[in-house]
C-alpha positions in Angstrom: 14.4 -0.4 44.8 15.3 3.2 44.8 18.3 4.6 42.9 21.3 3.3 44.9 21.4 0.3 43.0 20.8 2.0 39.7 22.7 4.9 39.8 25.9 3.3 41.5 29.4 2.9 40.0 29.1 1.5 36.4 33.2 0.7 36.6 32.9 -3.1 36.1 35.8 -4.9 35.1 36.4 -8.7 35.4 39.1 -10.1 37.1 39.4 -13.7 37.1 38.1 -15.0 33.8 38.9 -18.9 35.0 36.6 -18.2 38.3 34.0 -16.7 36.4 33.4 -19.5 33.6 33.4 -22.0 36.6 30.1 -20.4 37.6 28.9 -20.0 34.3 30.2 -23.8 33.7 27.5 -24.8 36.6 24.3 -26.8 36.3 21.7 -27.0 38.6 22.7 -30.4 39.6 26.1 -28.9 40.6 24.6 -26.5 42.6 22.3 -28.8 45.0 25.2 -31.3 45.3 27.2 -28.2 46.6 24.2 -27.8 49.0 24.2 -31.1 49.8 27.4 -30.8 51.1 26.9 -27.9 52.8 24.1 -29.3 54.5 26.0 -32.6 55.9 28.6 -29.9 56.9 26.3 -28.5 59.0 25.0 -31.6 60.2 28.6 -32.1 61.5 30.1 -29.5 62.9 26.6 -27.3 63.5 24.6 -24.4 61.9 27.3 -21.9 60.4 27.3 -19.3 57.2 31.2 -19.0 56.9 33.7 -21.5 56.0 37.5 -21.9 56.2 39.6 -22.9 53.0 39.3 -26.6 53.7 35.6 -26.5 54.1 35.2 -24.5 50.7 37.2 -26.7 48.8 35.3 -29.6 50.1 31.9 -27.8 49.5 33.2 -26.2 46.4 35.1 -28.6 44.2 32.8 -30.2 42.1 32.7 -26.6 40.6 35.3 -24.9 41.2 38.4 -25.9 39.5 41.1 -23.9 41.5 38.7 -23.3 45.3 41.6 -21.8 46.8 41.4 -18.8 43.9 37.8 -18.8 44.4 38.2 -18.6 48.0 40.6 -15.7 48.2 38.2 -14.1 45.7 35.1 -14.2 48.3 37.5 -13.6 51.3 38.4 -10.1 50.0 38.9 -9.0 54.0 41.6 -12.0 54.2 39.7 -12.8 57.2 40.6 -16.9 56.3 37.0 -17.1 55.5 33.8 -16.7 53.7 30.1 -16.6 54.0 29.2 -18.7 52.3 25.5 -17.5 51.4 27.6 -15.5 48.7 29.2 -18.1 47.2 25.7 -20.0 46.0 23.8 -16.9 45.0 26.4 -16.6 42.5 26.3 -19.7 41.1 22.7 -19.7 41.3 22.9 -16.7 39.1 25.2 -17.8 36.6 24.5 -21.7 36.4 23.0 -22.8 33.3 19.7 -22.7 33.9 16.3 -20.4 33.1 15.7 -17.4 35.4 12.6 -18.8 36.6 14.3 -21.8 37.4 16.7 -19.8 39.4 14.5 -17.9 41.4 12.8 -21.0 44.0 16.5 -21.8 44.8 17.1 -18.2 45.8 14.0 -18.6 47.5 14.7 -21.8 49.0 18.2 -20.9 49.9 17.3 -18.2 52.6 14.3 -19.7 53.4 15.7 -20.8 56.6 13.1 -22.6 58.7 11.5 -24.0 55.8 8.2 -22.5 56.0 8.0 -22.0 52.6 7.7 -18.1 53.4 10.6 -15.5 53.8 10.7 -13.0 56.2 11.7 -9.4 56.4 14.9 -10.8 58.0 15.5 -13.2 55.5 14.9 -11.0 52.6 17.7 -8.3 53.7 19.7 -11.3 54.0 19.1 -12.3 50.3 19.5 -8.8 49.0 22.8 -8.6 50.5 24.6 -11.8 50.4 23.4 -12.0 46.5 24.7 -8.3 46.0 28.0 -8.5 47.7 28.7 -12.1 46.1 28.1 -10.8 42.1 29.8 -7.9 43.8 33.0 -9.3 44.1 33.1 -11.8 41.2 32.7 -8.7 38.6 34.7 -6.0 40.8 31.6 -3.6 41.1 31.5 -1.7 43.5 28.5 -2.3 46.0 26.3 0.0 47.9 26.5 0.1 51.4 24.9 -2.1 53.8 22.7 0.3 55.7 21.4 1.6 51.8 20.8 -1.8 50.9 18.9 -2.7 54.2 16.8 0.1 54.0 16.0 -0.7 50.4 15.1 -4.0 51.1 13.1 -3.3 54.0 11.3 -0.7 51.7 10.9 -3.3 48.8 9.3 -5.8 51.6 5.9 -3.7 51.7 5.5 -4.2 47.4 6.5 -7.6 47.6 4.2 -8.8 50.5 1.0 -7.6 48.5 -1.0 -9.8 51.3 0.2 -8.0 53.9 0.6 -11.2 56.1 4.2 -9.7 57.3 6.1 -13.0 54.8 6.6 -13.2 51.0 5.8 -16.4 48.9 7.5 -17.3 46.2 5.1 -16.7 44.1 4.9 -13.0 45.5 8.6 -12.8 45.1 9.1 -14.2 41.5 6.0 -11.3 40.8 8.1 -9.0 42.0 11.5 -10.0 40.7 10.1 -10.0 36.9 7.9 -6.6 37.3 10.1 -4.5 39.1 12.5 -2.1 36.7 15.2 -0.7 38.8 15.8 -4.8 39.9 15.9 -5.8 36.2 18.3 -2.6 35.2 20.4 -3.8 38.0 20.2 -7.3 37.5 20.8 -6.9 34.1 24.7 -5.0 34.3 26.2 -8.2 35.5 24.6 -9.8 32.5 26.4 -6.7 30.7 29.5 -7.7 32.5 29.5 -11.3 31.2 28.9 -10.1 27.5 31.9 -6.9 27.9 34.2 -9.3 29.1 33.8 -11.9 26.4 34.6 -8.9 24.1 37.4 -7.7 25.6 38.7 -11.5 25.4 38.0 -11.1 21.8 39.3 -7.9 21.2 42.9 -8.5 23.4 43.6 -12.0 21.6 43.5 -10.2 17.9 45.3 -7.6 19.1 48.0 -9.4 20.0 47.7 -11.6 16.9 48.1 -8.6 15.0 51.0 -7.0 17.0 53.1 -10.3 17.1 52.3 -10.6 13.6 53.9 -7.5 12.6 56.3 -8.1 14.4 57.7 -11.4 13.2 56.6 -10.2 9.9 59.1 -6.8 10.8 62.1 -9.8 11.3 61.7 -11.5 8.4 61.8 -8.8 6.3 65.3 -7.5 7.8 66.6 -8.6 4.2 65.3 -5.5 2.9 67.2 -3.0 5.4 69.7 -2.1 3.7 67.7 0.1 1.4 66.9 2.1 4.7 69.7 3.0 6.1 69.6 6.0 8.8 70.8 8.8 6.9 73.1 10.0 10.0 75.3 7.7 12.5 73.8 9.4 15.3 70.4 8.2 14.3 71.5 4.6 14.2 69.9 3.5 17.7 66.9 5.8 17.1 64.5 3.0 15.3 61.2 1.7 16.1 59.7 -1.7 14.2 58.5 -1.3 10.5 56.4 -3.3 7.9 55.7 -2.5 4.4 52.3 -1.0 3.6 51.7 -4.4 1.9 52.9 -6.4 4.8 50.8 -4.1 6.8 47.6 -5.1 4.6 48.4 -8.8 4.4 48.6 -8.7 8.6 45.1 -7.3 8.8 43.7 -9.9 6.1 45.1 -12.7 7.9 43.9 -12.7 10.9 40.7 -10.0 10.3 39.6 -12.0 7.2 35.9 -10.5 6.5 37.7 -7.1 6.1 36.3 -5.4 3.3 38.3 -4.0 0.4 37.3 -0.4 0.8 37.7 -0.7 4.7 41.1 -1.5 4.0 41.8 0.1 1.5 41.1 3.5 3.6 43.3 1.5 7.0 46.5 1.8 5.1 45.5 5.5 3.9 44.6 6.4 7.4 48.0 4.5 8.3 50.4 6.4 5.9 48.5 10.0 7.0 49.2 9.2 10.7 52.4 8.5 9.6 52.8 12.1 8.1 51.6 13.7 11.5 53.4 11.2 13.4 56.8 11.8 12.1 56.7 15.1 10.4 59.8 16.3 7.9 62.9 17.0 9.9 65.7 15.4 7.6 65.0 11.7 8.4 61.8 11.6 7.6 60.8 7.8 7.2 59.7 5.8 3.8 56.5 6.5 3.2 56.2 2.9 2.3 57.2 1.9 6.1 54.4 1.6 8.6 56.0 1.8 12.5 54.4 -0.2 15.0 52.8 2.8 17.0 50.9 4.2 14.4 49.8 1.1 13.2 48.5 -0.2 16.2 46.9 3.5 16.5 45.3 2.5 13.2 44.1 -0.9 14.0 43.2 -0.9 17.7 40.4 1.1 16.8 39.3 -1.0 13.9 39.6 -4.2 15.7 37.2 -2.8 18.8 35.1 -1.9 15.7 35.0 -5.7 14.1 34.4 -7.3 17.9 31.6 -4.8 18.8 29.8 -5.8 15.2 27.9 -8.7 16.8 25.5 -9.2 13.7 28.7 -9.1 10.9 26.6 -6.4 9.4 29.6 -3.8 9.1 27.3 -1.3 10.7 27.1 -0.5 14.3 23.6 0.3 15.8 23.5 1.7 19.1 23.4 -1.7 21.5 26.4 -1.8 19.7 28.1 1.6 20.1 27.6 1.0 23.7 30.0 -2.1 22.9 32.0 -0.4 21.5 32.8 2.9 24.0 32.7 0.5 26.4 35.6 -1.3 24.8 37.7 1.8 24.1 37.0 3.9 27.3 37.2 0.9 29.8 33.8 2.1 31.4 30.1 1.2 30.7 29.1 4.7 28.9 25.5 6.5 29.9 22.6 6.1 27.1 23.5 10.0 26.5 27.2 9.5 25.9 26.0 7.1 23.5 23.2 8.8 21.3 25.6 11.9 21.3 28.6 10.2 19.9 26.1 8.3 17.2 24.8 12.1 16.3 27.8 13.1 16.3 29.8 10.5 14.2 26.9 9.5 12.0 27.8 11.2 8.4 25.1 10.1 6.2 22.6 9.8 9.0 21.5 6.2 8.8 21.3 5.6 12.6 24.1 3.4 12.6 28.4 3.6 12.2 30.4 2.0 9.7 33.9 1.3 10.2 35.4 4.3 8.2 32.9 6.6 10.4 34.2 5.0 13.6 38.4 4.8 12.2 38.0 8.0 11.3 36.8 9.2 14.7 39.8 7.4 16.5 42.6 8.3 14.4 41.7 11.7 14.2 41.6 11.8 17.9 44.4 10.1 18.8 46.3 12.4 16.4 45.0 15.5 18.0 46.2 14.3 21.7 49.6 13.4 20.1 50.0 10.2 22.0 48.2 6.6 21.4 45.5 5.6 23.1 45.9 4.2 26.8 44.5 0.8 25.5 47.2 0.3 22.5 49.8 2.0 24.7 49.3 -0.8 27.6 48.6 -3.5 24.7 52.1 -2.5 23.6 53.6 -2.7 26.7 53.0 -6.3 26.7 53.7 -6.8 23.3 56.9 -5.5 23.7 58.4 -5.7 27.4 57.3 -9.1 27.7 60.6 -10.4 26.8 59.9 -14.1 27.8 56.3 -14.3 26.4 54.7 -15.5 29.2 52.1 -12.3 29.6 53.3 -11.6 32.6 55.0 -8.5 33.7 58.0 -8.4 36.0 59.3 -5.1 37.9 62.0 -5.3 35.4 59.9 -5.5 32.3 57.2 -3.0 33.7 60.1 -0.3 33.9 61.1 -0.7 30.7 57.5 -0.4 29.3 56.8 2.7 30.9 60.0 4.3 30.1 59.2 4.9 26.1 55.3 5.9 27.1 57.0 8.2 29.7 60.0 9.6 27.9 58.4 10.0 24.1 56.1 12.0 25.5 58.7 14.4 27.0 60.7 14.7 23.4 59.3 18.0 22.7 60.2 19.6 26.1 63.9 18.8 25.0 63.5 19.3 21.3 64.1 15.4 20.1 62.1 14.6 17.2 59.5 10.9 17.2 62.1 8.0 16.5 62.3 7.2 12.9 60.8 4.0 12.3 62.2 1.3 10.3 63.1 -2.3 9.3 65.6 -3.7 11.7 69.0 -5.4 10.5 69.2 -9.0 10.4 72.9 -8.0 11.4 73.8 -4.5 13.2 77.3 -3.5 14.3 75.2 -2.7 18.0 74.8 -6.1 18.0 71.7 -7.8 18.4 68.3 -6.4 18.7 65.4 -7.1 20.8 61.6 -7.6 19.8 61.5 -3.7 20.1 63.5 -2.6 17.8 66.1 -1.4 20.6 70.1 -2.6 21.5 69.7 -5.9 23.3 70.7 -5.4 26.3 69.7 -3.0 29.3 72.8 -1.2 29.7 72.7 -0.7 26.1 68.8 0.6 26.4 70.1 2.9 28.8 72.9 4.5 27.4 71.5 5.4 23.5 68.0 6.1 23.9 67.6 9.2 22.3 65.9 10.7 24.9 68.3 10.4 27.3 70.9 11.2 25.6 69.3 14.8 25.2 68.5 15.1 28.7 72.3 14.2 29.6 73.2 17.8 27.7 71.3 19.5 30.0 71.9 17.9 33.7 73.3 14.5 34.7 71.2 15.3 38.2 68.3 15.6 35.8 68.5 12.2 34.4 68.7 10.4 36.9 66.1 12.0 38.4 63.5 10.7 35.7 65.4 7.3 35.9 64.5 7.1 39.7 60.9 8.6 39.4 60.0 5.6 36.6 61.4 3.3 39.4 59.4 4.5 42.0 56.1 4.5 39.6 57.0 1.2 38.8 57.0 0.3 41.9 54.1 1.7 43.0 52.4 0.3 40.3 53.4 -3.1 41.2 52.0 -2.7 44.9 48.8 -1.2 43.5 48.2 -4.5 41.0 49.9 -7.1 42.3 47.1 -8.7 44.5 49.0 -11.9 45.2 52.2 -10.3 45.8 53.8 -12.4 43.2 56.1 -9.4 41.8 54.5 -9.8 38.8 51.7 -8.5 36.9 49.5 -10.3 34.9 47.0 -8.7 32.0 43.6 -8.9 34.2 45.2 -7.2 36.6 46.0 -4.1 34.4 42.7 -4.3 33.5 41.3 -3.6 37.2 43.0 -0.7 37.1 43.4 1.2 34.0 41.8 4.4 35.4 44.3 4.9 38.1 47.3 3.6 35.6 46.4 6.3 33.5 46.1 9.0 36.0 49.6 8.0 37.6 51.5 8.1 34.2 49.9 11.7 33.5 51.0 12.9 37.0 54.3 11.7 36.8 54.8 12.9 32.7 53.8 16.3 34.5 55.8 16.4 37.2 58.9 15.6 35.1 58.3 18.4 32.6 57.2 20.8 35.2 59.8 20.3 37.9 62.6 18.3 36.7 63.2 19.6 33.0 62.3 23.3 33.9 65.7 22.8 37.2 68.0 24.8 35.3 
């Protein structure tokens, strides 16, 4: 097979979890009525491998709940049509069914003239309609066409052990089960089904536990006026904040097999980030108040810890580290990456992590860079910008999310200390608040954030400079994610691009500090 399949891009991120479970969803018996309708296509209108929209759907339907999703999906050229050899390798490759059941219809599929034999032809013809489809369902990235002709015209001589210039299937199965670098490769879209099902996992109880705290942060508001701001000018300057023993009940509810030591040490490693978060400048918070940052800082790790745990065993071996880095990076990490951060991270030298090892690892690391990590950061974004709960972003609601990521981490460059977190008033003479923690409205948002308001003592040019270069990322953003130029973004899309979301955000933080705040 050679190394371009094997040593390709390892970015896989899915896309479409609806389209994907329709595939998985398949039977056998779904797939040959599919063919079967191909096949009276044909008989109708002639032989062809592409199809329009109204053909897939009528091809497609019996599996495919939405076809017109699943169609744009394959027709990624938005040529207003697909081959449609793509569409049933992948469903042969996900349907419910053996692997040895799986491989006569591949066989069968490209065995054009029915000879019961494929031949060099119809073998490259296999290799690529079956790579590009699984291709484009996972988002990896696939080799080129002239590498993966020549590697199939190269794997043609091992298959065809008879020489007689045609494979059988029983030369092909051979081959398929006995050669590694097909398995390896074969076996990362099997890794892509089993990292998405975690992130699912992992995304749901984090929002459980942000909207949690949250609400939890509301009801509380009785207990606000025991923490006052200690100066008027502060009184705008507040972030969300639970109790230590809210914070504690949050994690047991809806992370119930924690154990008492692991959280026991969560709320220690909560109140220490707390310290470094917000150290003394005269408003130093209570040190009984947990603000939503550093809790999320706290838990996001813990949580990708509990979902990577497969066996419940409260120990992470390495299948599961990969899990795991996987999870927080947002890239399938190299078996070296792996061993070295088990070395590494392993105190007592069992071979595996426990979740105080791993905690430990990520809070300390998060503290170091100063900022949270890119995951909790765009986990808060919904959290908190999605002002109408429907996880969607608008234009609107993504420049308000990228304002606090952007501005907080300017604060030093104009000497404003972290926002002091607290419990909001079920009653404030700003009026009312919004699930953030900020004034209500926009205006309002605009005019007090503390940020700005030290910016505006240096240049009114300056400010709304940054205003205008969050716009434009915004924007830009917005053009880069938006696939169905909807104006809006939804979570799956982030996900498809978290790489160049994070690079964008560090080039624009950059060129604010460097060429905007240093404009005398």
């Amino acid at each position: 097979m050679g190394n371009a399949l094997t040593n390709g891009s390892v970015l896989i991120v899915i896309t479409e979890d609806s389209l994907l479970r329709d595939y998985k969803n398949a039977t056998v018996e779904d797939y040959r009525m599919a063919k079967s309708n191909f096949d009276s296509l044909q008989e109708t209108v002639g032989d062809k491998m592409t199809v329009n929209e109204e053909e897939f759907d009528e091809i497609f339907s019996l599996i495919c709940q939405d076809p017109a999703e699943h169609f744009s999906l394959f027709d990624s050229w938005s040529l207003g049509k697909v081959d449609v050899m793509e569409v049933f390798a992948v469903i042969i490759v996900y349907c419910k069914s053996p692997f040895a059941v799986k491989i006569p219809l591949l066989f069968d599929l490209f065995d054009f003239d029915h000879s019961q034999e494929i031949s060099q032809t119809e073998l490259v013809l296999l290799m690529l309609c079956a790579t590009r489809g699984l291709c484009k369902v996972v988002g990896l990235e696939r080799p080129d066409t002239v590498e993966l002709e020549l590697i199939a015209q190269s794997a043609f001589g091992s298959i065809d052990r008879d020489h007689n210039n045609q494979i059988s299937l029983s030369e092909l199965t051979y081959w398929i089960t006995h050669e590694p670098s097909l398995m390896h490769y074969l076996k990362r879209f099997a890794c892509t089904r089993l990292i998405y099902d975690n992130q699912q996992q992992y995304d749901t109880m984090m929002k459980q536990l942000c909207d949690s705290f949250v609400q939890f942060s509301a009801a509380v508001s009785s207990m606000a006026a025991a923490l006052e701001d200690q100066a008027a000018g502060l009184r705008h300057r507040k972030q969300l904040g639970c109790t230590v023993g809210t914070c504690a009940e949050v994690i047991k509810r809806h992370i119930p097999q924690t154990e008492p030591q692991e959280l026991t040490y969560l709320i220690q490693a909560m109140q220490s980030a707390m310290q470094r978060h917000y150290p003394p400048n005269g408003h130093h918070p209570d040190p009984g108040i947990i603000s939503l940052d550093v809790f999320c800082i706290v838990v996001s790790s813990y949580v990708a810890f509990v979902v990577a745990d497969e066996d419940h065993q409260r120990l992470i071996d390495l299948k599961e580290l990969k899990i795991l880095l996987w999870l927080v990076h947002g890239k399938e990490p190299t078996p070296p990456i792996v061993t070295s951060f088990m070395q590494s991270l392993d105190r007592d030298e069992n071979g595996a992590l426990n979740a105080v090892e791993w905690v430990s690892y990520a809070v300390e690391n998060d503290a170091r860079t100063g900022d949270l990590a890119l995951s909790t950061q765009l986990q808060l974004l919904f959290t908190l910008s999605d002002r109408n709960g429907d996880a969607v972003l608008s234009i609107q609601e993504l420049i308000n999310g990228l304002r606090p990521i952007l501005l907080e981490a300017l604060m030093k460059s104009v000497g404003v200390p972290p926002r002091t977190p607290r419990l909001p008033n079920a009653q404030s003479d700003s009026g009312e608040h919004g699930a953030d923690g900020y004034a209500s409205t926009e205006q309002d948002e605009l005019e007090l954030d503390p940020v700005m308001a030290a910016l505006r003592s240096r240049r009114q040019s300056q400010v709304e400079t940054i205003q205008s270069l969050i716009a434009v990322l915004a924007n830009e953003l917005m053009e880069v994610m938006d696939k169905n130029q909807s104006r809006r973004i939804e979570w799956f899309e982030f996900r498809q691009h978290l790489d160049y979301l994070h690079k964008r955000i560090d080039e624009t933080k950059t060129y604010i500090r460097d060429h905007v705040l240093q404009t005398k």
